[in-house]
C-alpha positions as CSV (number, residue, x, y, z in Angstrom):
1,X,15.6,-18.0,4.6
2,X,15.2,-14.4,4.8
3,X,11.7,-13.1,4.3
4,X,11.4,-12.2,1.0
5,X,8.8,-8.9,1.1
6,X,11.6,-7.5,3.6
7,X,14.0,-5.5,2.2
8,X,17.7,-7.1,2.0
9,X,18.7,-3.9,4.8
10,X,15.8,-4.7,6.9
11,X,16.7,-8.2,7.1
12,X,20.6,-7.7,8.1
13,X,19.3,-4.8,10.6
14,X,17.0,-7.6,12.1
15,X,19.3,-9.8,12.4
16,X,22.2,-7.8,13.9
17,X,22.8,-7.3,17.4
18,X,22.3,-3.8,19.1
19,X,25.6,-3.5,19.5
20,X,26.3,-4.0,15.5
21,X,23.4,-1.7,14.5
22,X,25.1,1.0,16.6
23,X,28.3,0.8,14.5
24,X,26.8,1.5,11.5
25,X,24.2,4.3,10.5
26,X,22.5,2.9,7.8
27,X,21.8,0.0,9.9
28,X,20.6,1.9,13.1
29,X,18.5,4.3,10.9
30,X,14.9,4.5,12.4
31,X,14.8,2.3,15.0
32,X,14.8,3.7,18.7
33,X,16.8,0.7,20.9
34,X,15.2,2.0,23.9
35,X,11.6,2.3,23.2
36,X,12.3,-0.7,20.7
37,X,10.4,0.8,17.8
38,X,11.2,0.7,14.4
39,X,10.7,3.1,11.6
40,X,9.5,1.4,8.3
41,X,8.5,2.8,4.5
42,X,5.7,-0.2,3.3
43,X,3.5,-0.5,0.0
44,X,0.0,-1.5,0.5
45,X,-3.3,-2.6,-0.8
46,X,-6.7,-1.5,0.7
47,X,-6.5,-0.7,4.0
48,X,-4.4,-0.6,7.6
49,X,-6.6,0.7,9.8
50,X,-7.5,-3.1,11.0
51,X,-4.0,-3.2,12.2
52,X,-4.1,-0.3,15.0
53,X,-5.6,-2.9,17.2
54,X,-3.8,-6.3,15.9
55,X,-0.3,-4.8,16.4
56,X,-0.1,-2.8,20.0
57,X,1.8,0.5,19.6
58,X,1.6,1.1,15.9
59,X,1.8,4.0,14.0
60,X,0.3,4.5,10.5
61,X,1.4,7.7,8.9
62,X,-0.6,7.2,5.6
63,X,0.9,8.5,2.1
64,X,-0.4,9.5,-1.5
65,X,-0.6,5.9,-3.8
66,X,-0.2,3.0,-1.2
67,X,2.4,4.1,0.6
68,X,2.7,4.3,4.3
69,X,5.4,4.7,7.3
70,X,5.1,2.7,10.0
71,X,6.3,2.8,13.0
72,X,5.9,-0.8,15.3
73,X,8.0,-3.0,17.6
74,X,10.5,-5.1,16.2
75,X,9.1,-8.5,17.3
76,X,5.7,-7.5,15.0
77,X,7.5,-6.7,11.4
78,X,7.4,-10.5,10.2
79,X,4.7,-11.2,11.3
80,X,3.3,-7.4,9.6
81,X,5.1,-8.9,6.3
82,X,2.6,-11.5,6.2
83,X,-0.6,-9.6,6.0
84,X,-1.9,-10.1,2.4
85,X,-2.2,-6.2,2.4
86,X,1.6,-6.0,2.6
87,X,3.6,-5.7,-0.6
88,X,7.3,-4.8,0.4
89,X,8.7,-3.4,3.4
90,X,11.6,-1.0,3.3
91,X,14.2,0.4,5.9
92,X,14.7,3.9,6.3
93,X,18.1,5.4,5.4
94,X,20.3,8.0,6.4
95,X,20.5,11.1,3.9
96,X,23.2,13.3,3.3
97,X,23.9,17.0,1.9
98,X,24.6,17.4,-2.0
99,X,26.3,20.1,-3.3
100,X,24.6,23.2,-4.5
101,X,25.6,24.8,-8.1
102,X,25.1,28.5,-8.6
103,X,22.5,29.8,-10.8
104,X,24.6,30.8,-13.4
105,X,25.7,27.2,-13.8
106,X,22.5,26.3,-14.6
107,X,22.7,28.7,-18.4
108,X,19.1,29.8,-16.3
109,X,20.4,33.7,-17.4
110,X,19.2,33.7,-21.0
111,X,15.8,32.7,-19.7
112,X,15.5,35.9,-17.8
113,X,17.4,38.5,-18.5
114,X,16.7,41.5,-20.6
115,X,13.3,43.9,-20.7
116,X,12.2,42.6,-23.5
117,X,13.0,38.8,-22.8
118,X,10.1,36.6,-24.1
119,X,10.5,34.2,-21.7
120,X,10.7,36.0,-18.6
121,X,10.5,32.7,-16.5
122,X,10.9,34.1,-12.5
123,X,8.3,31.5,-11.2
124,X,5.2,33.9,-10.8
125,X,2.8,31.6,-9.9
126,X,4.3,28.6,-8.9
127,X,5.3,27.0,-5.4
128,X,8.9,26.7,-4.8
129,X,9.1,23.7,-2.6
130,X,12.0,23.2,-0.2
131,X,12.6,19.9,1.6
132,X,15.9,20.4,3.5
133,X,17.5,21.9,7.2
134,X,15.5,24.6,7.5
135,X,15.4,28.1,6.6
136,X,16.7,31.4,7.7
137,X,13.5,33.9,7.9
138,X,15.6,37.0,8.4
139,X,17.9,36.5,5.1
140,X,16.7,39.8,3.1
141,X,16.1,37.2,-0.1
142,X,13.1,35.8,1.4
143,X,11.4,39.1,1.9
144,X,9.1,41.2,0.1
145,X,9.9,45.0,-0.5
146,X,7.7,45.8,2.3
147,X,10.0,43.6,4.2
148,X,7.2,40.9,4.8
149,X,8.1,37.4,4.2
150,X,7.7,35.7,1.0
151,X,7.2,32.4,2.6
152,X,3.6,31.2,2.7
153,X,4.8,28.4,5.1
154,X,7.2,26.3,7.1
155,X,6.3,22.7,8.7
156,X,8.9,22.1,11.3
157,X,9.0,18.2,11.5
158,X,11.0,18.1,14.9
159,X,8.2,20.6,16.2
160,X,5.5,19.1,13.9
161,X,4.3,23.0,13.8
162,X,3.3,24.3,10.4
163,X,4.4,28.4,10.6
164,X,2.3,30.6,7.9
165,X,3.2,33.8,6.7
166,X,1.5,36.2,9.2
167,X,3.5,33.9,12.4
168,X,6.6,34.8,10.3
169,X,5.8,38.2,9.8
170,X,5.2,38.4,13.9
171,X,8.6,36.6,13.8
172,X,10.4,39.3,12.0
173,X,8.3,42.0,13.5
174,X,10.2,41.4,16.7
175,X,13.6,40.1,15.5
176,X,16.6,39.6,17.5
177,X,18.8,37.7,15.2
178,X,22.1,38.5,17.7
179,X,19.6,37.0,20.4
180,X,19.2,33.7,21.9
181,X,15.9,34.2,20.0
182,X,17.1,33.2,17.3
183,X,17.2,29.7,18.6
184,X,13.2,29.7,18.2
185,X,12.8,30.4,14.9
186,X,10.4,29.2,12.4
187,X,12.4,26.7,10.6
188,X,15.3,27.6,12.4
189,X,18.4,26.2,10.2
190,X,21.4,25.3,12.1
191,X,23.6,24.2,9.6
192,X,23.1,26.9,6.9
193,X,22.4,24.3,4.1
194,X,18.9,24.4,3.7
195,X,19.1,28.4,3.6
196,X,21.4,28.5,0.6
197,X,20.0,25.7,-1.4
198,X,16.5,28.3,-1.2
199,X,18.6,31.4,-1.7
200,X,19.5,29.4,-5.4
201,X,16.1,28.2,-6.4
202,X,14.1,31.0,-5.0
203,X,15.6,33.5,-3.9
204,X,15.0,37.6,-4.6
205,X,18.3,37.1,-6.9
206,X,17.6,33.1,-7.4
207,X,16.1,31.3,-10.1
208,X,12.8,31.5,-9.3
209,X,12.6,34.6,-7.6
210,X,8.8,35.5,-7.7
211,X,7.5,32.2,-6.5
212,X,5.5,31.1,-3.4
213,X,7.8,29.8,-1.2
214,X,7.0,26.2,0.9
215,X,9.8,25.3,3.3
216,X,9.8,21.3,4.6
217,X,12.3,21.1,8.0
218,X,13.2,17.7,8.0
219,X,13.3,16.1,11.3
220,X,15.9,13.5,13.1
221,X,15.6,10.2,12.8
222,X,17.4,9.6,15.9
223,X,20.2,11.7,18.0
224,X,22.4,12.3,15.0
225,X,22.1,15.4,12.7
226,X,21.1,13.8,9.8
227,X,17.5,12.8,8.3
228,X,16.2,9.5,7.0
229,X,13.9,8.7,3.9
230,X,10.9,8.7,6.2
231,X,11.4,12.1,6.9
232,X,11.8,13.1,3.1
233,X,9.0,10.7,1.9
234,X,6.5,12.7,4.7
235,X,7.8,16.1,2.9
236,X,7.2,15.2,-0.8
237,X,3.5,13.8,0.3
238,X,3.0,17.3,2.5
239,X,4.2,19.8,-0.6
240,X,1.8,17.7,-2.8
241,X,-0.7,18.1,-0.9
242,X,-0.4,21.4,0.1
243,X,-0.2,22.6,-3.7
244,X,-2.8,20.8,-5.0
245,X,-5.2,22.3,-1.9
246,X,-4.0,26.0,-3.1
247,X,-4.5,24.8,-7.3
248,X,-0.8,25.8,-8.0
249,X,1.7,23.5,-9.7
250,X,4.6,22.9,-7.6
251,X,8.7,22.3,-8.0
252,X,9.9,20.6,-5.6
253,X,13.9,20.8,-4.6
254,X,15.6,17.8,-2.2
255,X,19.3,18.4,-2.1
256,X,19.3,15.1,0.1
257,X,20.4,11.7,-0.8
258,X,22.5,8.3,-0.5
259,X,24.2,6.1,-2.4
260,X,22.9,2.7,-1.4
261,X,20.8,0.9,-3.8
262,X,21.2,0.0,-7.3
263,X,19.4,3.0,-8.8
264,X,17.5,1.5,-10.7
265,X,14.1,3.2,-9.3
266,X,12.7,0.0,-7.5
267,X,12.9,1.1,-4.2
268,X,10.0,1.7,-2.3
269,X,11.4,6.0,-1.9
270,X,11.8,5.9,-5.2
271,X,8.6,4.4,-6.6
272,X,6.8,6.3,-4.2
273,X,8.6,9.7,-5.6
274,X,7.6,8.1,-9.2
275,X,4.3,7.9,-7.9
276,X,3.3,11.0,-5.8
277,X,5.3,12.9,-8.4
278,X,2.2,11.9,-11.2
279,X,-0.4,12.8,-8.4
280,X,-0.7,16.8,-9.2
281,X,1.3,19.6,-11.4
282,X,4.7,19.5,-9.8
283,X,8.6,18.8,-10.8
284,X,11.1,16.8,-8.2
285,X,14.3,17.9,-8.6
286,X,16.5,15.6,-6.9
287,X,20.1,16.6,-6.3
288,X,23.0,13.8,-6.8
289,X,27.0,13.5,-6.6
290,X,29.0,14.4,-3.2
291,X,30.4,11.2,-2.3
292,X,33.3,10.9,-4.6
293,X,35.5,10.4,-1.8
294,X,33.8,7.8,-0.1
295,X,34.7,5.6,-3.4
296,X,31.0,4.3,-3.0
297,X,31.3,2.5,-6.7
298,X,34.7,0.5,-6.0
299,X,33.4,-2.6,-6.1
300,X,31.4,-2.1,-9.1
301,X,34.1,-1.2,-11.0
302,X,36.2,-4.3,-10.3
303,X,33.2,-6.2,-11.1
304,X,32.8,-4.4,-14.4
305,X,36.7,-4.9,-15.1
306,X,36.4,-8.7,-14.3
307,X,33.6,-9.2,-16.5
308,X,35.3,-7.1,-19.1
309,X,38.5,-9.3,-19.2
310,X,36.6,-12.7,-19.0
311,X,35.2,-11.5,-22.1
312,X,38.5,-10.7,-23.8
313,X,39.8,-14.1,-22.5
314,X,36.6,-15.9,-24.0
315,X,37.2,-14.1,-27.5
316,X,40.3,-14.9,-27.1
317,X,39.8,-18.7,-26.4
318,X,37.6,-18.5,-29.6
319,X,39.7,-17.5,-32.0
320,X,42.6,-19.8,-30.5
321,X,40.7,-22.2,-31.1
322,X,39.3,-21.5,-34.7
323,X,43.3,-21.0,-35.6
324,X,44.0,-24.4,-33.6
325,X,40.8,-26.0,-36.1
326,X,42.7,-24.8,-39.3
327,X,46.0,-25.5,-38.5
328,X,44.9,-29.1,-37.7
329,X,43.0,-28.9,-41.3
330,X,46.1,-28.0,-43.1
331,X,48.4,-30.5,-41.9
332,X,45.7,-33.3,-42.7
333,X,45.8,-31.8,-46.4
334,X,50.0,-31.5,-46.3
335,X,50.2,-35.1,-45.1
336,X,47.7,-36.5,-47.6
337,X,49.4,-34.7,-50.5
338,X,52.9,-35.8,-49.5
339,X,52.1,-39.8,-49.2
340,X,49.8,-38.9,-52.7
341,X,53.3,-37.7,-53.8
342,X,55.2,-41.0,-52.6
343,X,53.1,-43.5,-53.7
344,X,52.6,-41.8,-57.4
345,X,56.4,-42.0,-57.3
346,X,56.6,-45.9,-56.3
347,X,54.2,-45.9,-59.0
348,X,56.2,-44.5,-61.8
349,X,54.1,-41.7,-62.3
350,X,54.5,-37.3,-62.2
351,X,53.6,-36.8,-58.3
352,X,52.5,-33.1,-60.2
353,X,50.0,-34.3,-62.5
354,X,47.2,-35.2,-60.3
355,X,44.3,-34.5,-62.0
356,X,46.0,-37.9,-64.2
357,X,45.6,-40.0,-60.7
358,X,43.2,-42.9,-60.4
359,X,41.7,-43.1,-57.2
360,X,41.0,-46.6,-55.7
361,X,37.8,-47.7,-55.0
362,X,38.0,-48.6,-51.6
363,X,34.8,-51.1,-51.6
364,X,35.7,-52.8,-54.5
365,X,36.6,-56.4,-54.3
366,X,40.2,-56.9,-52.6
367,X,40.8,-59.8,-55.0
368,X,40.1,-58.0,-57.9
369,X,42.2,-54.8,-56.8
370,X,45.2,-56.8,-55.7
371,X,45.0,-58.5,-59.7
372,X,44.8,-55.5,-61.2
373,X,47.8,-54.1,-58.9
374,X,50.2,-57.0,-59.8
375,X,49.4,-57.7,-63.2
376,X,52.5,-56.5,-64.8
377,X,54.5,-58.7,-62.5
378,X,55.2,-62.4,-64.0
379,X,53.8,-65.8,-62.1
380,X,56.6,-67.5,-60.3
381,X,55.6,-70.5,-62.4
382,X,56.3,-69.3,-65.4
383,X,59.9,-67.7,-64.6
């Protein structure tokens, strides 16, 4: 029987071969085959520290609420499940890019716009938190007049390096963006995604263009180019925490996600996003959408439609039924009236007239009824 505070993912990636983990992503997500340690999200009660030395090799990354990521051999996670401190245990999953909208999309325009605008909502005072690929410090819309950055700070989770503003302003002191320089960075985004999703939110002509910015560079969970939940549960907690040491509220934007789950909020991620998200002043703005073509809710669909036409079927079987009930009823009454009808006529009397009829008592004596049936007809004796 699988183990039942293991995630239902866990357990198949457990059980799995090498082989079949590295054919598909979401099973190979946090685990490292050749060191043989696995990545895991787990909710706990009191405390881990006793486990440092029970479990050889483990690492306890602790997080706001009970939450903690774990990193551990294989052959310990059952026996790790069983500790009374353990809730649930979760696998880490692969995340993917979402699509940005412009700011114009968002109706954020009336908001802003005009001199006398009451609102005049820029952000002046809040951090703009971005958890994504990186950032490009030389983009003009992350810079003061003055040309100084307007980023307060960059950790760099492959690096684990946090960058504050004066080691950008150094950066961009000495630029070379045409240069291989350019490969050492702070933040340094290769794919360009994490760049435009801040040009959006808080950017010199984005939403909230006169906010702190806080940039999260999400890390690897292996050698492919995308992130795991680990990675963007270690973000949330850092921004949080980070805020809350400066006093400011927070926003916080992941354009990262998957599709696997029910979405229904019970997932360790999301329960600990639920969580961290009540734990100071901040906003999570998480993105969605981007896998229409992978055709992720198929199967659910069928399974709706199946359960939609045994319905139909069972109302249908119902009323077939009730019709069936009456028809029956109706032919009882036809075939009563019709032999009423023939025997008033052997009788002599109008088969119309029934409210006329004498009905036989049944449980009278047969004796008696039989006499008072053939009284009209003469004894043989007599004749």
């Amino acid at each position: 029987m699988a183990n039942q505070k293991l995630e239902t993912l866990l357990n198949v990636s457990m059980q799995a071969t090498q082989e079949d983990r590295a054919k598909s992503p979401d099973l190979s997500a946090g685990v490292d085959e050749e060191a043989g340690i696995w990545e895991i999200i787990v909710k706990y009660t009191q405390d881990l520290s006793q486990f440092s030395a029970k479990y050889p090799g483990m690492e306890i990354y602790e997080l706001l609420g009970g939450y903690a990521i774990i990193k551990i051999k294989k052959e310990y996670i059952d026996s790790l499940s069983q500790e009374k401190q353990i809730q649930f245990i979760e696998k880490p999953k692969r995340l993917y890019f979402q699509l940005s909208n412009e700011k114009s999309d968002a109706c954020i325009t009336p908001v802003q716009a005009g001199s006398d605008n009451p609102y005049g909502l820029f952000g002046e005072g809040v951090i703009t938190a971005i958890i994504d690929s990186g950032i490009d410090v030389t983009n003009p819309d992350f810079k003061n007049e003055n040309g100084t950055t307007r980023i307060f700070g960059i950790w760099d989770q492959d690096r684990d390096i946090f960058y504050d503003s004066s080691q950008i302003d150094r950066y961009l002191d000495g630029e070379n963006p045409k240069g291989m320089r350019a490969q050492r960075a702070p933040g340094f985004d290769i794919s360009g995604h994490g760049t435009n999703v801040a040009r959006i939110a808080c950017g010199n002509r984005g939403v909230a263009s006169k906010s702190d910015i806080l940039v999260v560079k999400m890390g690897n969970t292996d050698r492919t180019s995308f992130s795991g939940t680990t990675q963007l549960i270690k973000g949330v907690d850092f921004c949080i925490k980070k805020a809350a040491d400066l006093g400011k509220p927070v926003a916080i934007n992941i354009s990262y996600g998957n599709n696997y789950g029910d979405h229904s909020g019970s997932s360790i991620q999301e329960s600990f996003i639920n969580t961290a998200s009540a734990s100071w002043k901040c906003a999570i703005c998480v993105g969605s959408g981007n896998e229409g073509l992978g055709a992720g809710h198929t199967q659910g669909l069928i399974f709706a439609s199946m359960m939609i036409i045994l319905g139909f079927i069972s109302i249908i079987g119902g009323l077939l039924g009730d019709l069936f009930f009456a028809n029956r009823k109706l032919l009882q009454d036809i075939r009563y009236h019709n032999r009423k009808a023939e025997f008033d006529a052997a009788c002599g009397k109008d088969p119309v007239e029934y409210e006329d009829i004498e009905i036989i008592d049944v449980n009278r004596d047969k004796a008696t009824q039989d006499k008072e049936t053939h009284k009209d007809i003469p004894d043989e004796k007599e004749s």
